[in-house]
Every structure is written in structure tokens, then in C-alpha cells.
C-alpha positions in Angstrom: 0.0 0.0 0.0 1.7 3.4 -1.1 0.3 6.2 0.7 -0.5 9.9 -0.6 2.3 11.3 1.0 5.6 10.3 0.5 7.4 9.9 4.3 10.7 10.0 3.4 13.9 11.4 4.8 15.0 14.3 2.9 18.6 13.9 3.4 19.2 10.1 2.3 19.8 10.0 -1.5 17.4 7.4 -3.2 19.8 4.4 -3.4 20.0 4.9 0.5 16.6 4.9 1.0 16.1 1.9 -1.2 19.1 0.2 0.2 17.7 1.1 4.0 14.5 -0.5 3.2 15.9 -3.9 1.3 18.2 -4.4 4.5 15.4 -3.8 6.7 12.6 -5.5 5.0 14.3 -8.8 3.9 15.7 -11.8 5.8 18.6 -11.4 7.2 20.1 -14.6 5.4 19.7 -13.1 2.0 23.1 -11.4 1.2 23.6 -8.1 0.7 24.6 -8.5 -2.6 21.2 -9.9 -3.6 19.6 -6.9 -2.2 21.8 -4.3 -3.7 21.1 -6.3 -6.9 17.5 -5.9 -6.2 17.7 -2.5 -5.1 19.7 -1.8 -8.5 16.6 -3.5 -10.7 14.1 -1.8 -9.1 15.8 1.5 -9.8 16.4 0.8 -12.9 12.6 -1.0 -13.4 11.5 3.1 -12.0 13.5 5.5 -14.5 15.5 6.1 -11.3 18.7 6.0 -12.6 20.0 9.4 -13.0 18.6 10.4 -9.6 19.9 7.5 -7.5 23.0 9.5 -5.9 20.6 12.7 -5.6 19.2 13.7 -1.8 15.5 13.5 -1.4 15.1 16.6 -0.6 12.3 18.4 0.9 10.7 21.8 1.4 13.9 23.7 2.2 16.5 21.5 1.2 16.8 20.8 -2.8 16.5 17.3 -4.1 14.8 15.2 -6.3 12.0 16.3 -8.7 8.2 15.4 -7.2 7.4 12.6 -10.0 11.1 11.2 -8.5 10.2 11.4 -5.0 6.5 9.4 -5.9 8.2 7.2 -7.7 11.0 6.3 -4.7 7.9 5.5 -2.5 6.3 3.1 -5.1 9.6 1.5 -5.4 9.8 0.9 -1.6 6.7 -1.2 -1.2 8.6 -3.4 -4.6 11.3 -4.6 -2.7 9.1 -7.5 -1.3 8.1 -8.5 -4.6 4.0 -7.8 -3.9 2.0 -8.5 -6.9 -0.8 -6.7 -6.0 -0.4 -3.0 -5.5 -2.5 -0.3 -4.3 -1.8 3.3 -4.6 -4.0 6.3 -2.8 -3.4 9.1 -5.7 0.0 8.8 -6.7 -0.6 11.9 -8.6 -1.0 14.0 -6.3 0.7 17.4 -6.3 2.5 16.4 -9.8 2.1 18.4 -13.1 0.7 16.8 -15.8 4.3 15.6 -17.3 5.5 14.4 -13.7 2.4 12.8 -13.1 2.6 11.2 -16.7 6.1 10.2 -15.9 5.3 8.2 -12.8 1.5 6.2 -14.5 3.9 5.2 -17.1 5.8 3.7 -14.2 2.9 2.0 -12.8 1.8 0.8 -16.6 5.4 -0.7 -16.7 4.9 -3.1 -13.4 1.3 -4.0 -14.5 2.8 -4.9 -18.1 5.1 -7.2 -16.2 2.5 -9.5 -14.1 1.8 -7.0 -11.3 -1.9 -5.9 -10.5 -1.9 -1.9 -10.2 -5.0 -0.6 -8.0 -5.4 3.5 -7.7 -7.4 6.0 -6.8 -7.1 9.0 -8.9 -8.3 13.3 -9.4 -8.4 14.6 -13.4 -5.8 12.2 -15.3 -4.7 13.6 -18.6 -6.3 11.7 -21.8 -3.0 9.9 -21.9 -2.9 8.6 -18.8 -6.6 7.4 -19.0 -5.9 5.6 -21.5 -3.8 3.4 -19.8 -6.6 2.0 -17.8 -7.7 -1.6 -18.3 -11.0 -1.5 -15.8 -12.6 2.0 -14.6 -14.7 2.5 -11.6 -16.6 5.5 -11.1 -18.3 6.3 -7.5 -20.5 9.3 -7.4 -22.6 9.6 -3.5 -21.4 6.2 -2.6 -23.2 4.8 -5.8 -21.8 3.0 -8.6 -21.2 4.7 -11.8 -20.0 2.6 -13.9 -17.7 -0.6 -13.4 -16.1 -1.7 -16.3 -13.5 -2.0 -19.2 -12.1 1.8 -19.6 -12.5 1.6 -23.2 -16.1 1.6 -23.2 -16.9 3.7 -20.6 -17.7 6.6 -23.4 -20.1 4.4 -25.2 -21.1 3.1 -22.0 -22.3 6.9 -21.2 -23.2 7.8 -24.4 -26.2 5.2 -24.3 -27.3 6.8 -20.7 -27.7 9.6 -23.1 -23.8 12.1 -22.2 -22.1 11.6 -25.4 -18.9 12.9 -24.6 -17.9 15.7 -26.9 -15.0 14.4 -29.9 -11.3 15.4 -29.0 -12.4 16.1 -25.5 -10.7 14.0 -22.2 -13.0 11.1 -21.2 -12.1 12.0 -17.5 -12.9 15.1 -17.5 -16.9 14.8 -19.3 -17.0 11.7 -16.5 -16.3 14.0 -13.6 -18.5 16.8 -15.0 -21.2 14.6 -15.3 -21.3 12.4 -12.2 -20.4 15.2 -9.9 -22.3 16.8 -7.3 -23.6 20.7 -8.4 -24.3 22.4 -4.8 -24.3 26.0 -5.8 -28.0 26.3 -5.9 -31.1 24.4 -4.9 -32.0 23.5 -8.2 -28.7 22.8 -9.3 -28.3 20.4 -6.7 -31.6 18.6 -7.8 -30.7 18.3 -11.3 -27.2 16.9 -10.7 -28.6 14.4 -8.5 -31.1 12.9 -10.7 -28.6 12.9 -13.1 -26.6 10.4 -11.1 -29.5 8.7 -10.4 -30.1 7.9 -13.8 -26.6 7.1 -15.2 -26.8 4.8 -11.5 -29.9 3.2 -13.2 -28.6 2.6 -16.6 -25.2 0.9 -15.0 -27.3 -1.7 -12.9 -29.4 -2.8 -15.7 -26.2 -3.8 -17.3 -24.3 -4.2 -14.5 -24.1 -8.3 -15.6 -22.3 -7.9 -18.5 -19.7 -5.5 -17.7 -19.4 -7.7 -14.9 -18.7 -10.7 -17.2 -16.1 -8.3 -19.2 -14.4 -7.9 -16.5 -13.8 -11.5 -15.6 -13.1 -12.2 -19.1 -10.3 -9.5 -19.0 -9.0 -10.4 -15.6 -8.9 -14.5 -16.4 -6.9 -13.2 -19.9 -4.6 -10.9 -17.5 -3.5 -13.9 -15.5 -3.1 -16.3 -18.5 -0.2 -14.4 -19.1 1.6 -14.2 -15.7 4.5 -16.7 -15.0 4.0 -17.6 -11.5 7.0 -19.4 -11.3 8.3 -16.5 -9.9 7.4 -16.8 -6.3 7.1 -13.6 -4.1 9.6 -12.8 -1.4 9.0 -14.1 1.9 9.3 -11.5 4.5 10.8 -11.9 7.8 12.0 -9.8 10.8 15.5 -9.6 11.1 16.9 -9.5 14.9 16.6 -6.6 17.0 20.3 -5.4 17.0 20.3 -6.0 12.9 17.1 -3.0 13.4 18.7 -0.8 15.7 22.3 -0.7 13.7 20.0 -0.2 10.5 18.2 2.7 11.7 21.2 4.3 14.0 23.1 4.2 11.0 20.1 6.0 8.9 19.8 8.5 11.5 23.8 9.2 11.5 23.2 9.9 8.0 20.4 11.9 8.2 21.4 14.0 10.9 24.9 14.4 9.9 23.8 16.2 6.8 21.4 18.4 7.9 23.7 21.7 8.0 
């Protein structure tokens, strides 16, 4: 699980914070050059590569760009080899190239047998179309639940044809969003959502179906010969001479 905001310290550079979290996250009987190793894949895996010997930086202190920093905290939660990944708006706070940058990233791992999950504001039309199923919650109701590619026609048969060389996302969100600025206002946009609600249970079993279909045809292709790694505690003095070490570091180089 990646969280919105990236906890990291701001003067480790990002092969220390990967190699921090390899040592600290992995069995102790694994050598250390197997985790550098992994460390050095993962990096690479990110785009990370330029940036491994630059600081983290943070507010006051220069370091790496914001789409680097993101991307640093997916790559943490990697080093366990999870297959299934979810993210709570990895783009937050990014322009639209950094933000680009780091769903590309996440398009990468899904390509290679991992299943992405995300939450996500506004994407860019080229980042939607990286989606392979599309949920869209409006009031706590159900949208649509489905195969992103036919979420336009999907709408355009609820009657909200989206508009030709416009952003899917965006005519979604202006459609199943909320309108308090006036009483009627409020009213319409509510029975709007109502209705597209409507029209997506009536056909809620075959998008259903679609998205078994897709799944089952996602894991056909998966080699699952590649078992995860196992976790496991290491020993309380491995711990505390990890993280006195990181805190030398850390506080050493804060001028």
C-alpha cells in the first residue's frame, strides 16, 4: 500500500533509501549483494537511474523532482516483490508531465504481471488511456464498473455523449459530480446520477462478465513461477544498527 504522501527522509539519496528498506525488510540470510542487486533493478525498473546518488530533498533543502520522489515510494513497497499494489493518488501534487512520468511507471509493473490498483483526481487523456477497468463512485453509488475503453459508449447510451477530441475523464467528472451552488442545481445533478446509477445496474451483468473475461486473460499471461519474497523480521540489533546508521546519516547532513 503506497500512501498519498511520501514519508521519506530528505537527506538520504534514493539508493539509500532503497538500500535502507531492502536491509530492513528482507531476511537477514539473504546477502547483501542480492539486495543491492534488487535495489539496482528496481531503480532501474523506476526510470531512477539518474537520480539514484541525488538527496530527497524536501521543502527547504533541494533534491529530487516530485514525480522522482513518488516514484522512490512506489519503489519501496517493490522490494518485497508484492504483486498486488495499491496506490491512494499517486498523482497528487505532480504536473501533468511528472504525473505522466510516474502512470507510465505503474503501466510498466502492470505490463510485467503486477496488478496496479489506484485511486485517482483529473488524469490527462493519456494517462486514461492506460486504464484496463474503470470504476466511477459518485454519492457512494456505482457509476460505472467496467473496461475503460467503453466507458464513453457506455455513457453515451445513458444519453452524455462525450464531446469528440475532449478527455474522457474530465466529461465523466463533469457529469457524475455533485452541483451544490443552488437548490436546483443540486436537484438536477442528483437525478442525473441517479439515472446514469440506473442505466449501470441494468447492465451491470455484462460489464461484470467483461471484466472476468479481461482479468482470467490478464492472469493467463503471468508466470507464477516467480514466487514472491517471503518477508521476515530480522533480529533486534540487525534493526537498531539499520536505523542508528540512517539516523547518522540523516542527521549528519542536515547543515
Amino acid at each position: 500500500y503506497v500512501m498519498q504522501d511520501d514519508v521519506l527522509f530528505p537527506n538520504l539519496t534514493v539508493y539509500e533509501t532503497f538500500e535502507f528498506a531492502a536491509r530492513m525488510r528482507l531476511p537477514k540470510k539473504i546477502p547483501n549483494a542480492v539486495k543491492a542487486k534488487l535495489v539496482d533493478c528496481i531503480i532501474n525498473e523506476l526510470g531512477l537511474s539518474k537520480a539514484k546518488g541525488t538527496r530527497i530533498g524536501n521543502a527547504i533543502y533541494r533534491g529530487v523532482s516530485g514525480g522522482e520522489r513518488k516514484r522512490t515510494n512506489i519503489g519501496i513497497e517493490l522490494l518485497s516483490g508484492a504483486s498486488l499494489i495499491f496506490l491512494d493518488e499517486p498523482t497528487s501534487g505532480l504536473d501533468a508531465f511528472q504525473a505522466m512520468n510516474v502512470m507510465e511507471s505503474l503501466w510498466t509493473l502492470s505490463s510485467g504481471g503486477r496488478t496496479i490498483i489506484t485511486t485517482i483526481h483529473q488524469p490527462r487523456s493519456s494517462i486514461f488511456k492506460m486504464f484496463d477497468i474503470l470504476l466511477l463512485l459518485s454519492e457512494g453509488n456505482t457509476m460505472y464498473y467496467g473496461p475503460a475503453k467503453d466507458a464513453v459508449h457506455f455513457f453515451s447510451d445513458a444519453k452524455f455523449k462525450c464531446p469528440m477530441n475532449f478527455n474522457p475523464a474530465d466529461f465523466f467528472l463533469d457529469v457524475v459530480s455533485m452541483d451544490f451552488r443552488s437548490k436546483e442545481a443540486e436537484d438536477s445533478s442528483r437525478e442525473r446520477i441517479q439515472l446514469i446509477n440506473s442505466h449501470f445496474l441494468s447492465l451491470r451483468d455484462k460489464y461484470e462478465t467483461c471484466i472476468t473475461q479481461a482479468c482470467r486473460s490478464s492472469f493467463d499471461d503471468v508466470d507464477y513461477s516467480k514466487k514472491e519474497i517471503v518477508m521476515f523480521p530480522n533480529d533486534p540489533f540487525t534493526e537498531f544498527g539499520l536505523l542508528l546508521k540512517r539516523a547518522w546519516k540523516q542527521q549528519s547532513r542536515d547543515i
